[in-house]
Wavefront OBJ file of the C-alpha trace (Angstrom):
o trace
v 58.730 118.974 23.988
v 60.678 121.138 21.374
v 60.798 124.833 21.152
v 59.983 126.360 18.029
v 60.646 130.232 19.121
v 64.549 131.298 17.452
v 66.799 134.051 19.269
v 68.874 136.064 17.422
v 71.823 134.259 19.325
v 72.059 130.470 19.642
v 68.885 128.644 20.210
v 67.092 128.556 23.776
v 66.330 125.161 25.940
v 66.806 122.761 22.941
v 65.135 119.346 22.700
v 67.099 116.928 25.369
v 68.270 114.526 22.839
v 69.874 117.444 21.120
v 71.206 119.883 23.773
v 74.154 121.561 23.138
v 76.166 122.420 25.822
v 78.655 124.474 23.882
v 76.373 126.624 22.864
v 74.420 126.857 26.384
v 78.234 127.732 27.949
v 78.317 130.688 25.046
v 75.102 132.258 26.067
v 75.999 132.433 29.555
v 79.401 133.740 29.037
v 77.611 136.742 26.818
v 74.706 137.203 29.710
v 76.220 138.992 31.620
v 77.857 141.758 29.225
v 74.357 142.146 27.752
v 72.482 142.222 30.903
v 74.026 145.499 31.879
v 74.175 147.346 29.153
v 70.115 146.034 28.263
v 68.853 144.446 30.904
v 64.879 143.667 29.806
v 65.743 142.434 25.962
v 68.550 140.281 27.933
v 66.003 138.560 29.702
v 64.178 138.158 26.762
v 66.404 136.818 24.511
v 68.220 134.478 26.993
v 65.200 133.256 29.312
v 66.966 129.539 29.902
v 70.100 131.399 31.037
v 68.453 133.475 33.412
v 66.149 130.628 35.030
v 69.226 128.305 35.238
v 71.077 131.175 37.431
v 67.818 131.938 39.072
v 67.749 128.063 39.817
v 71.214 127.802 41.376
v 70.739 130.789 43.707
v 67.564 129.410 44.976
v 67.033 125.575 45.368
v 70.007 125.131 47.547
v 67.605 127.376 49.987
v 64.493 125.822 49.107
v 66.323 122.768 49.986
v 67.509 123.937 52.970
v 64.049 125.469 54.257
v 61.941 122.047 53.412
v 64.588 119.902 55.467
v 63.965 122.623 58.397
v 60.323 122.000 57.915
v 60.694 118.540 58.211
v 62.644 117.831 60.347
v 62.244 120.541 63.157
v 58.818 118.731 64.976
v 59.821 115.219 64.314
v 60.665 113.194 67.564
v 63.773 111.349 68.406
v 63.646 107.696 66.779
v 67.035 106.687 68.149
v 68.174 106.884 72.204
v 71.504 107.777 70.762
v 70.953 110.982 68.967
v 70.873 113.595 71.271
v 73.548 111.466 73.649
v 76.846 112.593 74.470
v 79.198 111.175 77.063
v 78.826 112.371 80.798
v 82.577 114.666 81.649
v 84.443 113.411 84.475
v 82.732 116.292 86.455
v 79.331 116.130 85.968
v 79.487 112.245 86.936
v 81.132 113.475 89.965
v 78.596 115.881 90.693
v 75.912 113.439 90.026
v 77.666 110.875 92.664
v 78.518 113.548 95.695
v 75.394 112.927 97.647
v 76.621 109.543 97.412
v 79.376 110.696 98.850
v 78.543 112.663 101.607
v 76.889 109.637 102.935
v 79.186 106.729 102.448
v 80.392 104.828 105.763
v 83.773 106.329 106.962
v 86.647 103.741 106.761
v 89.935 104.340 109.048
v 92.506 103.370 106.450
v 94.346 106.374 104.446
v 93.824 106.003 100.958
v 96.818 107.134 98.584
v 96.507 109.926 95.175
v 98.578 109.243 92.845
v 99.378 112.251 90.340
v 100.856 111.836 86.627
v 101.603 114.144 84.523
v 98.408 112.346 82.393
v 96.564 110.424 84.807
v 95.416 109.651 88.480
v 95.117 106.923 90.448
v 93.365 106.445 94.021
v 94.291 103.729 95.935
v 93.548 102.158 99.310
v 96.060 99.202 101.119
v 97.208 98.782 97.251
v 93.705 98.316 95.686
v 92.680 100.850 92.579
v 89.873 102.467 93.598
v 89.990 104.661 90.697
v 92.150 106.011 87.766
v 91.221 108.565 85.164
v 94.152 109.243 82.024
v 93.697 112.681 80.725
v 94.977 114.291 77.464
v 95.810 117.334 78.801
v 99.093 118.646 79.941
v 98.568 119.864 83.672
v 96.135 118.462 85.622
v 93.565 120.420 88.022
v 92.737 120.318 91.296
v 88.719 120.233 90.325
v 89.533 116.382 88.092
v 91.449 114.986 91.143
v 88.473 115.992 93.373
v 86.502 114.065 90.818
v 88.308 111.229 90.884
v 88.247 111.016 94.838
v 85.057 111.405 94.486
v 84.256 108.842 92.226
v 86.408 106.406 94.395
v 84.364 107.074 97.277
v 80.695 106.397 95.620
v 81.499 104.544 92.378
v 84.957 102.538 93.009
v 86.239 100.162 89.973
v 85.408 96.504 90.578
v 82.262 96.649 93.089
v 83.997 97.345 95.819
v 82.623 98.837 98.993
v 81.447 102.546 98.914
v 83.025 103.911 101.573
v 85.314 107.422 102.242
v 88.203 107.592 104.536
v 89.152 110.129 107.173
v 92.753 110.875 105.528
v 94.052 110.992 102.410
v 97.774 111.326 101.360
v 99.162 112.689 98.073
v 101.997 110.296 96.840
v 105.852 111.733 96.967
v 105.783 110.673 93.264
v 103.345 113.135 92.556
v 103.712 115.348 89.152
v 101.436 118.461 91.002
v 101.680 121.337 92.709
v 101.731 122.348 96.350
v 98.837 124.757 95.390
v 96.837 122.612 93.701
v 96.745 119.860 96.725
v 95.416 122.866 98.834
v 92.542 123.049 96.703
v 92.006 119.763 96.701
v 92.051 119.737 100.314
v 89.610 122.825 100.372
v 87.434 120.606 97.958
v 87.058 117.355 100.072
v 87.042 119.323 103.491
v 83.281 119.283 102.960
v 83.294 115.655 102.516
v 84.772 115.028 106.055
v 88.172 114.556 104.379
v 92.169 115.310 105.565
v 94.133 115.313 102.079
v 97.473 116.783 102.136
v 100.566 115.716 101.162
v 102.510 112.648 102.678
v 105.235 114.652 103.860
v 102.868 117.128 105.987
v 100.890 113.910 107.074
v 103.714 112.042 108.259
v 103.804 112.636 112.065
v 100.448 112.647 112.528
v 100.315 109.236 110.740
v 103.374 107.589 113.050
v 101.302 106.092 115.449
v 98.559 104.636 112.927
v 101.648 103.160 110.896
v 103.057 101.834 114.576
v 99.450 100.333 114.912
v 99.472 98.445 111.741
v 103.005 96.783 111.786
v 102.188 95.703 115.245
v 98.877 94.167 114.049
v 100.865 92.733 110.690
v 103.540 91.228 113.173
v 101.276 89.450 115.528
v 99.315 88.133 112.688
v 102.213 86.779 111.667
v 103.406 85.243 115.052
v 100.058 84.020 115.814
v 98.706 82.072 112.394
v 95.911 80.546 114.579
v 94.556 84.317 114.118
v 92.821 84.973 110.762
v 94.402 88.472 108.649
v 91.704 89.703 107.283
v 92.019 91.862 103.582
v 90.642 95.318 103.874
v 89.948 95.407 108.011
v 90.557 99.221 108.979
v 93.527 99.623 110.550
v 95.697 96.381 109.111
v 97.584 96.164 106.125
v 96.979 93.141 103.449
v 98.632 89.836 104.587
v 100.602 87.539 102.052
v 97.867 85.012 100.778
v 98.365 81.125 100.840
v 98.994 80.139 97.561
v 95.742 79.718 95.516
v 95.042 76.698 93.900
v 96.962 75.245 91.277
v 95.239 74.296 87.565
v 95.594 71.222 85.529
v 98.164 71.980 82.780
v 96.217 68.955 80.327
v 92.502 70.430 80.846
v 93.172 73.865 82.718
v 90.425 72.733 85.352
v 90.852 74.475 88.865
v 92.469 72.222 91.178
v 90.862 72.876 94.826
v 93.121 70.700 97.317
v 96.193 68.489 96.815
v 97.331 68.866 93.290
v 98.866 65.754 91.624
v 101.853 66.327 89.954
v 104.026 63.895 87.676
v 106.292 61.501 89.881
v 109.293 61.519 87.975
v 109.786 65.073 87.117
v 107.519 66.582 89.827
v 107.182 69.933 87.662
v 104.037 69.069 86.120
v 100.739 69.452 87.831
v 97.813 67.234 86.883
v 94.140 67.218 87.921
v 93.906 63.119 87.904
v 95.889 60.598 86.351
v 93.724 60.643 83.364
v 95.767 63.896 82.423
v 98.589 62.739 83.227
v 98.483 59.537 80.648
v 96.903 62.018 78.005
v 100.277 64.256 78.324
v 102.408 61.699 78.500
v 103.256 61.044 74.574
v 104.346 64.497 74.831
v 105.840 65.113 78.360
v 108.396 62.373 78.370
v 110.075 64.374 75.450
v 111.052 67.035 78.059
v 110.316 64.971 81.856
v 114.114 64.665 82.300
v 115.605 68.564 81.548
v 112.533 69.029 83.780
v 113.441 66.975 86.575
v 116.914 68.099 86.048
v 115.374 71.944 86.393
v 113.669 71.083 89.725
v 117.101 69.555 91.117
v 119.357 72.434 90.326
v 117.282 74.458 93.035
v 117.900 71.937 95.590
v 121.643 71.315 94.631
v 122.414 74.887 94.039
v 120.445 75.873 96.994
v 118.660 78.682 94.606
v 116.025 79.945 96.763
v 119.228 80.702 99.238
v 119.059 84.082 98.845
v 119.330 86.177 102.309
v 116.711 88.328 102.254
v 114.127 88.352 105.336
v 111.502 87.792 102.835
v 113.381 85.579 100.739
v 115.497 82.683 101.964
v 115.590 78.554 102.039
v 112.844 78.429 104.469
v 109.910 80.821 103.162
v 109.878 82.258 99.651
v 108.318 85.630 98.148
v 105.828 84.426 95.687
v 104.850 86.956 92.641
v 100.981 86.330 93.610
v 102.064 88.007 96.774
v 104.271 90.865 95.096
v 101.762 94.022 95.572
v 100.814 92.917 98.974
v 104.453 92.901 100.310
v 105.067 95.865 98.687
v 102.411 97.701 100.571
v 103.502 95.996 103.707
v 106.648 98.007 103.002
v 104.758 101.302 102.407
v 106.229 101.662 98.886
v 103.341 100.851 96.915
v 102.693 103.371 94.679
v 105.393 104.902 95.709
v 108.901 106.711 93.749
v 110.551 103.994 91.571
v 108.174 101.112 92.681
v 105.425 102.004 90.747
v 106.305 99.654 87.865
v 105.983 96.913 90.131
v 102.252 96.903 89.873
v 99.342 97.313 87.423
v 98.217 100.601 88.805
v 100.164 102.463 86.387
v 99.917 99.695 83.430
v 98.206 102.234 81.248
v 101.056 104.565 80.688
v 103.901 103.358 78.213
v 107.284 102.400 79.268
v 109.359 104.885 80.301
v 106.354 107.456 80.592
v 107.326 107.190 84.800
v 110.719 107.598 84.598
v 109.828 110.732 82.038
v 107.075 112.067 85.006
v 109.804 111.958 87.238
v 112.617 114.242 85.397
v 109.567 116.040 84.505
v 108.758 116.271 88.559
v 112.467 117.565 89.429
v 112.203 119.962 86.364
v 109.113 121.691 86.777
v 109.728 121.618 90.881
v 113.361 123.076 90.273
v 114.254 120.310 92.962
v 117.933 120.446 92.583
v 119.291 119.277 96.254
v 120.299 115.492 95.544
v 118.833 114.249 98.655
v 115.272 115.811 97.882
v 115.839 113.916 94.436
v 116.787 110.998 95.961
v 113.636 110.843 98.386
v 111.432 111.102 95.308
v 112.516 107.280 94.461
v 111.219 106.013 97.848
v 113.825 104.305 98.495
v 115.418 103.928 102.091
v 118.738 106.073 103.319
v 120.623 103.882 103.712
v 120.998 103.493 99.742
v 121.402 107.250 99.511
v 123.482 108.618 97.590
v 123.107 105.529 94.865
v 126.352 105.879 93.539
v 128.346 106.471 97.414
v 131.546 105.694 97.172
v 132.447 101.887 98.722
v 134.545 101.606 102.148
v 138.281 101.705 101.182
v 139.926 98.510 100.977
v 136.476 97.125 98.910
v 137.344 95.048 95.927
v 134.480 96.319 94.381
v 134.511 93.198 91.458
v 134.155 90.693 94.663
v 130.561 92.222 94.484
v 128.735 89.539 92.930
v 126.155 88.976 94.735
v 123.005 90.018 96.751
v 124.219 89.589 100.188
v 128.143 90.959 99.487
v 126.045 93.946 98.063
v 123.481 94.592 101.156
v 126.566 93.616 103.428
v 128.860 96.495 101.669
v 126.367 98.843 101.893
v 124.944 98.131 105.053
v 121.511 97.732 104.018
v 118.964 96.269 106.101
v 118.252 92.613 104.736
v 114.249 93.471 105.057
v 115.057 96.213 102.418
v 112.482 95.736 99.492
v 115.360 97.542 97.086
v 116.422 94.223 95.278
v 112.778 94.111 93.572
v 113.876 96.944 91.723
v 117.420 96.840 91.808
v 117.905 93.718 90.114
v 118.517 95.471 86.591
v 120.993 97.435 87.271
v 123.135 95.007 89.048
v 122.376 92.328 87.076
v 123.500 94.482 84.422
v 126.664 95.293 86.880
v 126.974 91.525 87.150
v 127.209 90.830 83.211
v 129.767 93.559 82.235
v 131.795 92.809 85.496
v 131.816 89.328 84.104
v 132.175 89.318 80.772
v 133.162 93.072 79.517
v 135.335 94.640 82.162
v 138.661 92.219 81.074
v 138.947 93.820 78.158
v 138.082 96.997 78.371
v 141.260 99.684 77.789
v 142.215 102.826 79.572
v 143.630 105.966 77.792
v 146.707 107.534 79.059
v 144.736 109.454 81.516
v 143.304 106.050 82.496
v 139.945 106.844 81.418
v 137.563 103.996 80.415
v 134.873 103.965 78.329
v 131.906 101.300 77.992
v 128.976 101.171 76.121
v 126.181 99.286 76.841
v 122.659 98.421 74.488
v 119.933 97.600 76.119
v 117.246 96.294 73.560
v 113.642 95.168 73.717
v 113.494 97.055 77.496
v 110.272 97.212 79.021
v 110.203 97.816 82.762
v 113.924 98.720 82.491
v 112.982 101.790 80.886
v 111.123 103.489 84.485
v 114.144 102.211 86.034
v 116.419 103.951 84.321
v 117.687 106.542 86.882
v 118.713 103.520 89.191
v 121.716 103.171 86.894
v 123.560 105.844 89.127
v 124.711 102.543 90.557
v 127.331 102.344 88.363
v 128.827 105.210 88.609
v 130.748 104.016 92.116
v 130.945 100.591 90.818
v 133.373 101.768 87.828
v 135.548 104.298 88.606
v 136.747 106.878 85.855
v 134.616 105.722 83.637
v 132.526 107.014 80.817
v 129.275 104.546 81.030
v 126.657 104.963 77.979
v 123.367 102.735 78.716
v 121.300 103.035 75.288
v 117.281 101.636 75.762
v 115.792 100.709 72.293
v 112.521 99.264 72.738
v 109.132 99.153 70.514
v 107.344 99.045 74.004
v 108.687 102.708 74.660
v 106.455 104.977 75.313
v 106.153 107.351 71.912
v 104.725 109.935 74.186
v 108.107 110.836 75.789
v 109.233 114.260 74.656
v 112.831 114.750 73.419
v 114.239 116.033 76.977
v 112.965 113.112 79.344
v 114.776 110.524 76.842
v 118.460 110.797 77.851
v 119.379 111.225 81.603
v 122.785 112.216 82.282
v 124.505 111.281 85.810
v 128.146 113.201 87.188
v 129.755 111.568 89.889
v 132.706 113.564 90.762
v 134.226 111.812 93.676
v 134.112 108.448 91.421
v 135.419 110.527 88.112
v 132.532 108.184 86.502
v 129.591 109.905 83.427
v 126.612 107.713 82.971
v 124.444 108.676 79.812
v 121.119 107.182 79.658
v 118.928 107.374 76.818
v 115.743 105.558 75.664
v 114.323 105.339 71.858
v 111.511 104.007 70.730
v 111.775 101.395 67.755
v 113.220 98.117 67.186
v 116.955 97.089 68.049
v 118.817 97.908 64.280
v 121.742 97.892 62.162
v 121.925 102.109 63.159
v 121.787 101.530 67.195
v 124.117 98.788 66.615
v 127.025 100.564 64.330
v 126.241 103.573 66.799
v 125.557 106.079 63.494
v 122.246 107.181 65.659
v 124.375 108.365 68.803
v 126.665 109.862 66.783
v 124.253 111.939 64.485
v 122.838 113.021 68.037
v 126.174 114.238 69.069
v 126.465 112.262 72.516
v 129.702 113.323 74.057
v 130.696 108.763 74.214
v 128.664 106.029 73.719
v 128.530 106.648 69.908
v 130.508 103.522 68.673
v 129.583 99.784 68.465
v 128.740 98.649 71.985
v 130.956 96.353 74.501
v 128.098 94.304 74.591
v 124.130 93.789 73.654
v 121.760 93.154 76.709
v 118.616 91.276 76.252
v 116.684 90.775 79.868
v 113.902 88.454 80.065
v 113.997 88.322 76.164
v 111.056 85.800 75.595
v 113.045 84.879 72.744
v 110.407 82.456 71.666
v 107.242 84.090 72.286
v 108.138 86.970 69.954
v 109.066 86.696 66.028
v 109.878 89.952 65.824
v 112.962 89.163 67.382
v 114.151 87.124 64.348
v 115.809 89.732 61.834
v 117.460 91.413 65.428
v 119.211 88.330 66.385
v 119.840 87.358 63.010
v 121.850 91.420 62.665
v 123.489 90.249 65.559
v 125.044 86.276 64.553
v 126.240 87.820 61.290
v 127.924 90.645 63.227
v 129.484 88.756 66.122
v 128.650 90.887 68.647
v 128.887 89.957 72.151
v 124.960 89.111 72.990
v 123.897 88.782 76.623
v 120.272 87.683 77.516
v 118.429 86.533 80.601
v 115.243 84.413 81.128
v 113.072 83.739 83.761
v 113.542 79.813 83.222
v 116.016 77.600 82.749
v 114.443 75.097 80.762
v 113.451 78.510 78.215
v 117.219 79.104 77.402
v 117.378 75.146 76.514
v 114.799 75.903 74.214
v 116.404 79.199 73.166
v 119.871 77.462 72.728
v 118.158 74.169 70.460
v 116.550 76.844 68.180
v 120.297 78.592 68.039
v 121.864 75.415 67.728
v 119.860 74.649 64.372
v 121.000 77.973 62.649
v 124.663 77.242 63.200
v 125.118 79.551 66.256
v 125.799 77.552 69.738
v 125.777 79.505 72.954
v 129.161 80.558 74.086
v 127.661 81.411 77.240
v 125.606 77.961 79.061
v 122.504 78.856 80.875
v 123.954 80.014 84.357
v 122.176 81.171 87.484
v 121.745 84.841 87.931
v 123.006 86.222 91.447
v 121.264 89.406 91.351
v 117.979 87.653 90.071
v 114.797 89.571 91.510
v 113.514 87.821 95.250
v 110.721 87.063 93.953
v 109.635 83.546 92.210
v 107.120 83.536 89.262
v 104.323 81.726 90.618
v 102.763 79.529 87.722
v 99.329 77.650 87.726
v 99.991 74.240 85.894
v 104.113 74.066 86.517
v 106.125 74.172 89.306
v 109.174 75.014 87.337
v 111.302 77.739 89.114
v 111.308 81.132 87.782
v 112.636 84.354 88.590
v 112.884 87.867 86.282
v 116.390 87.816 85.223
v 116.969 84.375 86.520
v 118.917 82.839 83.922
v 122.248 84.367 81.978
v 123.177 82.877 78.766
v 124.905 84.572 75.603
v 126.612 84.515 72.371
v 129.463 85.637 70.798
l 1 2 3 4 5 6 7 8 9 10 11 12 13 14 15 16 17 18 19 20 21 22 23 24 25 26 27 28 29 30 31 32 33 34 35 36 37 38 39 40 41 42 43 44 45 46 47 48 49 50 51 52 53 54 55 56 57 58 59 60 61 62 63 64 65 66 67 68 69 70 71 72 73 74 75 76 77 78 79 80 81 82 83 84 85 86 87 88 89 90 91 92 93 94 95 96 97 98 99 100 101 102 103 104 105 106 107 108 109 110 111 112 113 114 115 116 117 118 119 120 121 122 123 124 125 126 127 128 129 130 131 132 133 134 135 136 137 138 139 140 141 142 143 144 145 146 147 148 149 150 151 152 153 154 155 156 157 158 159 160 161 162 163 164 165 166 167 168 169 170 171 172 173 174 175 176 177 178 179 180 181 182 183 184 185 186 187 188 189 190 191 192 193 194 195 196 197 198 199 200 201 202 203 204 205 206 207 208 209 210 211 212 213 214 215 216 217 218 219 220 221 222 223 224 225 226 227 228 229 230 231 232 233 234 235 236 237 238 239 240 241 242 243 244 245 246 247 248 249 250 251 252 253 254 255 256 257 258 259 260 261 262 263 264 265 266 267 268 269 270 271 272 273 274 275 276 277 278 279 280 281 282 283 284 285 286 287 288 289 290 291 292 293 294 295 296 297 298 299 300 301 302 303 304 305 306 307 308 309 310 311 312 313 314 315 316 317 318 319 320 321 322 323 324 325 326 327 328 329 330 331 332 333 334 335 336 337 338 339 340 341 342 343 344 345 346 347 348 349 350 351 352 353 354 355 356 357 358 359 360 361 362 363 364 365 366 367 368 369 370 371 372 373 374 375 376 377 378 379 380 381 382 383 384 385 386 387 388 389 390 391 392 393 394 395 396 397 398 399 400 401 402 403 404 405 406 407 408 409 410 411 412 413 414 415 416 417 418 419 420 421 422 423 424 425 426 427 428 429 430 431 432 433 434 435 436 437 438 439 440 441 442 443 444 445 446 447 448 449 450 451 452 453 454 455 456 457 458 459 460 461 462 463 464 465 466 467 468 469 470 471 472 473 474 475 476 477 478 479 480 481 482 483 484 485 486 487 488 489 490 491 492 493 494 495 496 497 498 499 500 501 502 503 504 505 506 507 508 509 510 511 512 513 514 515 516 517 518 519 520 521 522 523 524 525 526 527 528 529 530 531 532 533 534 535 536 537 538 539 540 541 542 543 544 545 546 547 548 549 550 551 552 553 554 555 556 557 558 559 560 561 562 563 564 565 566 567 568 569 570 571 572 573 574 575 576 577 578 579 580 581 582 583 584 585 586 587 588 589 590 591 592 593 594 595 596 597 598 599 600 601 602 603 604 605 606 607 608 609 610 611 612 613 614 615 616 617 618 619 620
């Protein structure tokens, strides 16, 4: 519809097929001059302007109001709109009466405390574990999660709620805040305190259970049974092995191949079908399964570990609570209940620990590992006389240190001396000492994983090289990206030895700047800024990883001394084929590892013998 009414201006709403917008953006501009100086002929004149104003002000309300209207007495179509997640508390609120009821059981459960997360354990077993975002934790969320273990525990286990509960060494909170906690599950029936303040009073239950463990153990005939108040886990039997052709559960004898006897088989069906590709690798097999008789490799003279009975990895957390150091100081890694904070996130909690505690006394640091005495200080200087490179292996170590030989340390030792046993072996020769007869070695560390939350055990070296200035640099994708700036490097004085240790971690992979030492020396590291004495590489999993490619690749064309270790010796012959075909042999033959962990990697299908760190091999 056209208007046929003129202005004395431009024309008003034009047809649509001829609107000019030109002359619509003129009329507004001279609105508003007009419209106070002659308001009523403005409106008159320029009616379109006015009602498309008008129109802006109000249908963005109009809009508004009729969405109101309909939607305000409509009903809920989907469960999910008005939903929002249940917090930590309220589920805990919702689960006390659960609580308050649930049978009483007579073993102490353990609280773990992060600086992010908490765990609640009981004989070893996660009962529960919350990770948090925030920075300090409150007594009211560790209440929560008791609670929660009590009347809702993580895989269906029973509800139940002990008498005692004690709060972890390791733990990253304060005295004050395991009072309230205590205050909070006091009502419940509860003891929590710490495990200090608990210890006397729980002597004679811990007397109780080692003399329950140790007749179970002298009298087989009598059944341990998991989770019975009072007794600690007993090692299992191993379970049953799995056809490596089909992967069908084996219950009973396995069958295993007769020549190389690493194989297991469900029938000899499977065994036929894998022969075509088996008898490619039957005799390094076979050869694998004789070295441990010849070499007598499960001699190793631990209690727990020796030619007659063997620590299997299926058994690992089990032993370690036997041992009360489950959960416990620099142990921690050795179990999943902590396998949701990044590498290097526990060794960070625990300068965090010291830091915020102002624990400064070295033995009160030392007791925060969990370690025994009888390792304390780490880096004690050795008897005089001690030809301290004759100390190449587990039992001249325990024997030198007079360290019981039921000491659980080598699980988590085995790092740093098997790093001690690689530089005493192939670094320390040529090494040079200044004028002052100072030393100084370097050490990389790359693709770390557990090494990282094991980092403070380094101290070791300090005693085992004198007047020396030791840099161990950890450069790892798998570390954590979490860890603030001042829980990645540790620094370690030994005075008596004369001997620095710098320990640092980074996150990232293993490249040409950590390996020309530009990144230390941008950081301004007092030594370890050059190229190092040599690359470590423990349990490398060279094959199962392509990312290590372009690493290994930097460090052929450079030539620098390259240490690894695998868990298997027929891995590095795989390794060393693979090396062979790119031109680079090893200089270093797959050798056995003396300060490999006690324990051997259990396998389903395979009885091929395995240990972390077990094998040394290298390149030059």
């Amino acid at each position: 519809m056209s208007q046929e009414n003129e202005s004395p201006l431009n024309s008003t709403l034009p047809e649509a097929s001829t609107f000019n917008v030109t002359a619509f953006a003129q009329d507004v501009l001279a609105f508003f001059p007009r419209l106070t100086s002659d308001p009523v002929k403005t409106l008159e004149e320029l009616p379109h302007v006015a009602a498309a104003l008008v129109g802006l002000l109000v249908l963005p309300t109009l809009l508004w109001v009729l969405l109101r209207s309909v939607t305000s007495g409509r009903k809920t179509l989907n469960a999910l709109d008005n939903w929002s997640p249940k917090s930590l508390k309220e589920e805990a609120d919702e689960l006390a009466e659960k609580a308050f009821v649930a049978p009483v059981t007579e073993t102490p459960w353990e609280v773990g405390v992060t600086a992010s997360a908490i765990a609640v354990s009981e004989d070893g077993q996660l009962r529960a574990f919350e990770s948090f975002q925030t920075e300090k934790l409150t007594a009211d969320q560790i209440t929560s999660v008791i609670v929660k273990a009590i009347a809702d525990p993580i895989d269906e286990q029973q509800v139940q709620r002990p008498k005692i509960i004690s709060f972890l060494q390791s733990r990253q909170c304060a005295d004050s805040v395991v009072s309230k906690v205590r205050e909070n599950v006091g009502k419940y029936g509860i003891k929590a305190n710490t495990a200090e303040a608990l210890a006397s009073e729980m002597a004679e239950y811990i007397k109780r259970r080692k003399e329950e463990v140790a007749q179970a153990i002298q009298n087989p005939q009598i059944p341990a049974v998991t989770g019975t108040p009072g007794a600690k886990p007993q090692l299992s039997p191993a379970p049953n092995r799995g056809c490596f052709v089909c992967k069908k559960e084996i219950e009973g004898k396995a069958s295993q191949c007769s020549a190389c006897k690493a194989m297991i088989y469900c029938s000899s069906e499977c065994s036929k079908k894998d022969w075509p590709t088996h008898k490619a690798v039957c005799k390094g097999f076979k050869a694998n399964m004789q070295r441990v008789e010849n070499e007598k490799l499960h001699d190793l003279p631990f209690d727990f570990y020796n030619e007659s009975k063997q620590l299997h990895s299926y058994n690992q957390v089990a032993f370690l609570v036997q041992h009360d150091v489950h959960n416990i100081g620099i142990f921690r890694r050795l179990c999943a209940c902590y396998s949701q904070l990044g590498y290097g996130e526990l060794a960070g909690g625990h300068i965090a620990q010291l830091q915020s505690g102002g624990v400064t006394d070295p033995l009160e640091r030392f007791k925060l590992f969990g370690l025994s005495m009888a390792l304390y200080p780490l880096s004690a200087a050795y008897p005089e006389g001690t030809d301290i490179r004759s100390i190449d292996s587990w039992r001249k170590y325990y024997e030198v240190r007079k360290i019981s030989f039921s000491d659980p340390a080598a699980l988590v030792l085995e790092v740093p001396l098997t790093v001690w046993h690689l530089v005493n072996k192939y670094c320390l020769d040529d090494l040079k000492s200044n004028e002052a007869g100072r030393r100084q070695l370097t050490i990389h560390l790359a693709g770390v994983e557990k090494e990282a939350d094991l980092s403070a055990l380094f101290e070791i070296l300090l005693s085992l090289l004198p007047q020396t200035d030791i840099a161990v640099h950890m450069v790892s994708p798998a570390i954590s990206s979490r860890l603030p700036p001042q829980h990645m490097t540790l620094g370690i004085r030994n005075e008596q030895m004369d001997s620095t240790i710098i320990v640092t971690l980074r996150e990232g992979l293993y490249s040409p700047h950590h390996l020309s030492g530009e990144l230390y020396t941008a950081e301004g590291l007092p030594f370890g800024t050059g190229k190092p004495d040599a690359v470590i590489i423990m349990n490398s999993a060279l094959l199962a990883m392509q990312s290590w490619a372009p690493t290994i690749k930097m460090l052929i064309d450079n030539r620098q001394k390259t240490l690894f270790t695998e868990q298997m010796e027929h891995t590095v012959e795989m390794i060393a084929k693979q090396l062979d075909a790119i031109g680079c042999a090893l200089t270093v033959e797959a050798t056995v590892n003396p300060f490999r962990q006690p324990v051997l990697q259990w396998k389903k299908d395979t009885n091929l013998p395995g240990w972390s760190n077990g094998f040394i091999f290298g390149i030059y």
